[in-house]
LUMGUVO-32291 format. One record per atom (N, C-alpha, C, O, CB): residue number from 1; residue in three letters; atom name; x, y, z. Coordinates in steps of 0.001 Angstrom, whole numbers. Glycine has a CB too. Example, Ala and Ser with C-alpha at 12.3 -4.5 7.8 and 13.67 -1.06 7.14 Angstrom:
// LUMGUVO-32291
    i   aa  at       px       py       pz
    1  ALA   N    13190    -5690     7800
    1  ALA  CA    12300    -4500     7800
    1  ALA   C    13200    -3300     7800
    1  ALA   O    14236    -3319     8465
    1  ALA  CB    11308    -4473     9046
    2  SER   N    12850    -2250     7080
    2  SER  CA    13670    -1060     7140
    2  SER   C    12900       30     7870
    2  SER   O    13409     1138     8039
    2  SER  CB    14084     -598     5725
***
This chain:
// LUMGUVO-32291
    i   aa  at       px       py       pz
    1  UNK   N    27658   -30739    69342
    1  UNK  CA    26949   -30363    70533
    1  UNK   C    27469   -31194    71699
    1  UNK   O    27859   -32352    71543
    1  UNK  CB    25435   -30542    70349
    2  UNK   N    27463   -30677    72662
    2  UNK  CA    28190   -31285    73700
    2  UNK   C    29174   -31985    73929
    2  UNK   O    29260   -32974    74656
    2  UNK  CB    27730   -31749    74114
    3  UNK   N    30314   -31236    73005
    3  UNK  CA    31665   -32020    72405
    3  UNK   C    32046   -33463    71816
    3  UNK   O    32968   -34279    71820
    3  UNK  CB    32462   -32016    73343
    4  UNK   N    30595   -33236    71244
    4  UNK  CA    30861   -34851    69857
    4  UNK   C    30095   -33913    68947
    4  UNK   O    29448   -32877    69098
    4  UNK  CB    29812   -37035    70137
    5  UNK   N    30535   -34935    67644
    5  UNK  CA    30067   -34428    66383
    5  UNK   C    28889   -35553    66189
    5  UNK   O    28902   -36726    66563
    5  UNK  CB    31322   -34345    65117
    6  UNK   N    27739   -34742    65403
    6  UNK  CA    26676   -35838    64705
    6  UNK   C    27478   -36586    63499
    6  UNK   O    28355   -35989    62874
    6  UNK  CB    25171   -34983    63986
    7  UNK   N    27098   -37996    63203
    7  UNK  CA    27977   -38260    62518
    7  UNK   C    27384   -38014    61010
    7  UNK   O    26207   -38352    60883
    7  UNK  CB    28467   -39552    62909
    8  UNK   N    27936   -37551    60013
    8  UNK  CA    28125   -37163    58952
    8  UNK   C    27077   -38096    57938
    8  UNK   O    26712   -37674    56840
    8  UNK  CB    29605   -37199    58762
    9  UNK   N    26600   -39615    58570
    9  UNK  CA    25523   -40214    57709
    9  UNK   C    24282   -39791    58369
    9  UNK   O    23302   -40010    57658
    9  UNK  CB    25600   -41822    57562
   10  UNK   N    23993   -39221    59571
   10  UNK  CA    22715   -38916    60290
   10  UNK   C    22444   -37313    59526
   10  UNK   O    21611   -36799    58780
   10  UNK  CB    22943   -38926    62256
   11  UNK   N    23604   -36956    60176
   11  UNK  CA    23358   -35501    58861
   11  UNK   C    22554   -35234    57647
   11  UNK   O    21599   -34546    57284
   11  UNK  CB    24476   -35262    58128
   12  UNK   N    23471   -36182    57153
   12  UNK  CA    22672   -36240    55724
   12  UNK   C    20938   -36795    55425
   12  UNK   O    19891   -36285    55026
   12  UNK  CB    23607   -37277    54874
   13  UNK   N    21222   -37590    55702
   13  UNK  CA    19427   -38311    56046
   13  UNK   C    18734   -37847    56664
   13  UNK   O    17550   -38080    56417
   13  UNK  CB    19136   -39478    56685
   14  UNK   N    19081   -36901    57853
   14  UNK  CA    17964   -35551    58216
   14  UNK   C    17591   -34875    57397
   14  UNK   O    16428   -34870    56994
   14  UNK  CB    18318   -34537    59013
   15  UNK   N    18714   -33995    56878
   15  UNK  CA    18907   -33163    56121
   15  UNK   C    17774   -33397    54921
   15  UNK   O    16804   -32651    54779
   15  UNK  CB    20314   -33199    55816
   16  UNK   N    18019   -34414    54180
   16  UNK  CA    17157   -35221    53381
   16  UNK   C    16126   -34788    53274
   16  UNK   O    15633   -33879    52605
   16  UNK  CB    16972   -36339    53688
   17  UNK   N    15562   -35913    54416
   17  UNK  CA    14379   -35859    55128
   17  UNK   C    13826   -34497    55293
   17  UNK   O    12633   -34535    54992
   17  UNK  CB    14567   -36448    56364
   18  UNK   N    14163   -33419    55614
   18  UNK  CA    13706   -32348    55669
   18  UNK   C    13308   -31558    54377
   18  UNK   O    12200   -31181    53996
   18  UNK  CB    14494   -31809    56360
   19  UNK   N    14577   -31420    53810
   19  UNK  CA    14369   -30828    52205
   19  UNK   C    13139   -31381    51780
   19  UNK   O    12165   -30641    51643
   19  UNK  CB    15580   -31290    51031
   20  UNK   N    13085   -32290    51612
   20  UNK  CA    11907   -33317    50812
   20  UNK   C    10745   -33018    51808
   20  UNK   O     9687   -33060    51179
   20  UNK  CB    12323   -35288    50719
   21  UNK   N    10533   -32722    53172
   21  UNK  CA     9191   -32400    53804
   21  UNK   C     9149   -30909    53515
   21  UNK   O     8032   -30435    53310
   21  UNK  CB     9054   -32781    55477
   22  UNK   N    10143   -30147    53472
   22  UNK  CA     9699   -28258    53641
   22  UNK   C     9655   -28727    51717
   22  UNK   O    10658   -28013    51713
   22  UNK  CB    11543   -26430    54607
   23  UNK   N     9571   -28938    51049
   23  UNK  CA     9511   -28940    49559
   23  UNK   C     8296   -29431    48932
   23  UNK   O     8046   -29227    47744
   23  UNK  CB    10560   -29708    49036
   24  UNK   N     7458   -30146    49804
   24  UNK  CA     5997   -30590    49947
   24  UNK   C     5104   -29161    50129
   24  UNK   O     4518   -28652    49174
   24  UNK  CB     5815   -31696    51378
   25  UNK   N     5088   -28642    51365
   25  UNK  CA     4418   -27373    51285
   25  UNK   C     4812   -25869    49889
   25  UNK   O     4109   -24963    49440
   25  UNK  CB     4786   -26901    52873
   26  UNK   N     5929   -26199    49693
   26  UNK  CA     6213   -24924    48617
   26  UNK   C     5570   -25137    47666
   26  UNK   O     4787   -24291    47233
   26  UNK  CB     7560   -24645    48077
   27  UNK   N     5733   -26280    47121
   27  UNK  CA     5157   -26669    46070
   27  UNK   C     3479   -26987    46092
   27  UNK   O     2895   -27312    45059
   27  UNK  CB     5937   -27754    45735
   28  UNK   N     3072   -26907    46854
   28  UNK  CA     1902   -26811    47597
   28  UNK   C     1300   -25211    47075
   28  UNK   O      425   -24914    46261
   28  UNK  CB     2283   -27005    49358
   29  UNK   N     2300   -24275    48037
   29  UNK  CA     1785   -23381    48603
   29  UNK   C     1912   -22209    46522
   29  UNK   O     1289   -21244    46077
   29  UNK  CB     2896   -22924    50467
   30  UNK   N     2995   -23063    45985
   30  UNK  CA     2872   -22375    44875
   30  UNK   C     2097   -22851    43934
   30  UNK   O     1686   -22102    43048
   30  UNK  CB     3906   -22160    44408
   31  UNK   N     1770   -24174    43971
   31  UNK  CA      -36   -23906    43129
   31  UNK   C     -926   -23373    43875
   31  UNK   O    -1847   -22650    43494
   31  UNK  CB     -959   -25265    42671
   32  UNK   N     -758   -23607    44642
   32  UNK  CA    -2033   -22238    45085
   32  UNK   C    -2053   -20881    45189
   32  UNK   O    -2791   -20101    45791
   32  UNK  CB    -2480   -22266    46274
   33  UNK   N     -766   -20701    44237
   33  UNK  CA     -718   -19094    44074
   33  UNK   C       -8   -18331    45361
   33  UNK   O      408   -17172    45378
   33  UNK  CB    -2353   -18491    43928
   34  UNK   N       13   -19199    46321
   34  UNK  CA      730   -18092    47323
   34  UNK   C     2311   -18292    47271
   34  UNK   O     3006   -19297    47418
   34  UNK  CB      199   -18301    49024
   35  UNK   N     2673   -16714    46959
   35  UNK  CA     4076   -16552    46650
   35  UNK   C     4908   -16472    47762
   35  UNK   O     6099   -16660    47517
   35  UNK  CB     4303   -15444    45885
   36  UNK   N     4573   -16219    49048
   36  UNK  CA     5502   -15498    49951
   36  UNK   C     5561   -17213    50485
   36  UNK   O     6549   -17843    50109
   36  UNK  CB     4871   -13904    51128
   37  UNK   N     4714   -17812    51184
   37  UNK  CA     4946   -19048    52059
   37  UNK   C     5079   -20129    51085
   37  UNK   O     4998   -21296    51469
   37  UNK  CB     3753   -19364    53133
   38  UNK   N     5361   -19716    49328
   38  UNK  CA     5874   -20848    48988
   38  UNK   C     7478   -20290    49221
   38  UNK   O     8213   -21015    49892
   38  UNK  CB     5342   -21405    47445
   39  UNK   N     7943   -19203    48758
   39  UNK  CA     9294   -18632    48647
   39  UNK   C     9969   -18710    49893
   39  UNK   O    11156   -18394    49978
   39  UNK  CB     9287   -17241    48195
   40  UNK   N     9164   -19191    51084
   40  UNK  CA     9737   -19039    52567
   40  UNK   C     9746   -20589    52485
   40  UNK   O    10925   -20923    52608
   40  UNK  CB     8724   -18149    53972
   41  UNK   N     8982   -21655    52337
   41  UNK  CA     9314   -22845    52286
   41  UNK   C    10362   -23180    51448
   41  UNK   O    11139   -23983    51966
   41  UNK  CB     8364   -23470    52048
   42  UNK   N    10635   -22839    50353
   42  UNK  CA    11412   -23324    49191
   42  UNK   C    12778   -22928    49441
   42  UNK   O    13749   -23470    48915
   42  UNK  CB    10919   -22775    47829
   43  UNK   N    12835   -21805    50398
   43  UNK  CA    14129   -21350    50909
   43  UNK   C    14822   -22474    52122
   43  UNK   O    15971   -22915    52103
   43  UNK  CB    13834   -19774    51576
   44  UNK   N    13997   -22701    52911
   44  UNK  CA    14054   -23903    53903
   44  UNK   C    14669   -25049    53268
   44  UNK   O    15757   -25493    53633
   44  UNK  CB    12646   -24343    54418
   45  UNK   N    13865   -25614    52157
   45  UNK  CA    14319   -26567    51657
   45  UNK   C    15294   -26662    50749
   45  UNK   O    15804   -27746    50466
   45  UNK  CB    13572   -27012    51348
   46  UNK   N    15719   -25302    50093
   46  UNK  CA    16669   -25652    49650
   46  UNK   C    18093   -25133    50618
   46  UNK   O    19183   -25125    50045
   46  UNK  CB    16503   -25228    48298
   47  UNK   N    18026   -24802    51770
   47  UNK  CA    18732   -24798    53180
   47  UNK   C    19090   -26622    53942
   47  UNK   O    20001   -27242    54491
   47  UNK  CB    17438   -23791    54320
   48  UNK   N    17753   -26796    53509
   48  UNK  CA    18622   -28623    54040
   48  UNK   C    19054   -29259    52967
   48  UNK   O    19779   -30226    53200
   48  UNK  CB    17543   -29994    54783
   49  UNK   N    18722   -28892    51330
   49  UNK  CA    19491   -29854    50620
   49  UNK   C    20894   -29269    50434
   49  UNK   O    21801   -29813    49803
   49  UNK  CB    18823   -30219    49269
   50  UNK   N    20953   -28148    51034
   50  UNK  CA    22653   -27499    50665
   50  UNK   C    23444   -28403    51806
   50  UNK   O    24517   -29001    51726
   50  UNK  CB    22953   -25339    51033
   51  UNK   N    22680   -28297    52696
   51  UNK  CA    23221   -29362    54238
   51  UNK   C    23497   -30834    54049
   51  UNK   O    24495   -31476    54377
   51  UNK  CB    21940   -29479    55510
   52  UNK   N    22506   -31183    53510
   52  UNK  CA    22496   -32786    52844
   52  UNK   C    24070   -32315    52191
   52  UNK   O    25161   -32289    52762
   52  UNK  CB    20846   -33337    51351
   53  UNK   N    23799   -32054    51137
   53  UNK  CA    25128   -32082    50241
   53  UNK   C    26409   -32042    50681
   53  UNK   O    27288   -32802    50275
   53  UNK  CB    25177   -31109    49443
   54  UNK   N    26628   -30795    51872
   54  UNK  CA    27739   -30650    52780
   54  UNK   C    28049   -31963    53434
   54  UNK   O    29222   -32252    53670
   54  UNK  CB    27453   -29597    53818
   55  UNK   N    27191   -32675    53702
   55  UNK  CA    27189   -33440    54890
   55  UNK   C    27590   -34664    53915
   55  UNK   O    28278   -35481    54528
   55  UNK  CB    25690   -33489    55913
   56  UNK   N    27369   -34998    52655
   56  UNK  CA    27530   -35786    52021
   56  UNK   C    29251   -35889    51490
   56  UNK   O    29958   -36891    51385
   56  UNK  CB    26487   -35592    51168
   57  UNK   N    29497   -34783    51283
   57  UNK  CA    30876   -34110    50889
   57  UNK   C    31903   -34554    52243
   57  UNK   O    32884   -35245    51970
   57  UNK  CB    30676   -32164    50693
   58  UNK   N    31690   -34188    53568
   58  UNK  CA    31995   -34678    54794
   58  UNK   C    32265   -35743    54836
   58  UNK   O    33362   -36094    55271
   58  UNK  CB    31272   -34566    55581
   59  UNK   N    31119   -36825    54284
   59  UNK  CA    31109   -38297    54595
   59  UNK   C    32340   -38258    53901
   59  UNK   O    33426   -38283    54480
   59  UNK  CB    29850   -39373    54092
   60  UNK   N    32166   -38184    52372
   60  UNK  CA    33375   -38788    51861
   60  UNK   C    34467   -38612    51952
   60  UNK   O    35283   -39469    51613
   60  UNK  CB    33451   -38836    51013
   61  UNK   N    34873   -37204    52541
   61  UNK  CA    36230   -36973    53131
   61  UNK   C    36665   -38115    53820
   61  UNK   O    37571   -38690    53217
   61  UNK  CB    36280   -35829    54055
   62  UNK   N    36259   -38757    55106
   62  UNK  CA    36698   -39654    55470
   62  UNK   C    36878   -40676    55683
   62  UNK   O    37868   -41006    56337
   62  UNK  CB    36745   -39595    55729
***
């Protein structure tokens, strides 16, 4: 964004950070039986741990 890159350890530790908060409500939302806003959270979260991972893969490239 604005011709720099985030650097590749902030990435990841967002990323993290997120998976692990949208993965709180799914798991939430699927003991309580609701299928759609756990399947919409669980999609989220597993959207930032694919990011985490990328971003982890990144780091070590360089």
């Amino acid at each position: 964004m604005f011709g720099r890159r985030v650097p590749p350890h902030i990435v990841l530790a967002l990323s993290l950070l997120l998976a692990v908060v949208c993965a709180v409500p799914a798991v939430r939302y699927g003991l309580a039986g609701s299928w759609l806003p756990a399947l919409l959270w669980g999609a989220v979260a597993v959207w930032f741990a694919v990011d985490a991972v990328r971003a982890y893969r990144w780091q070590r490239k360089k």
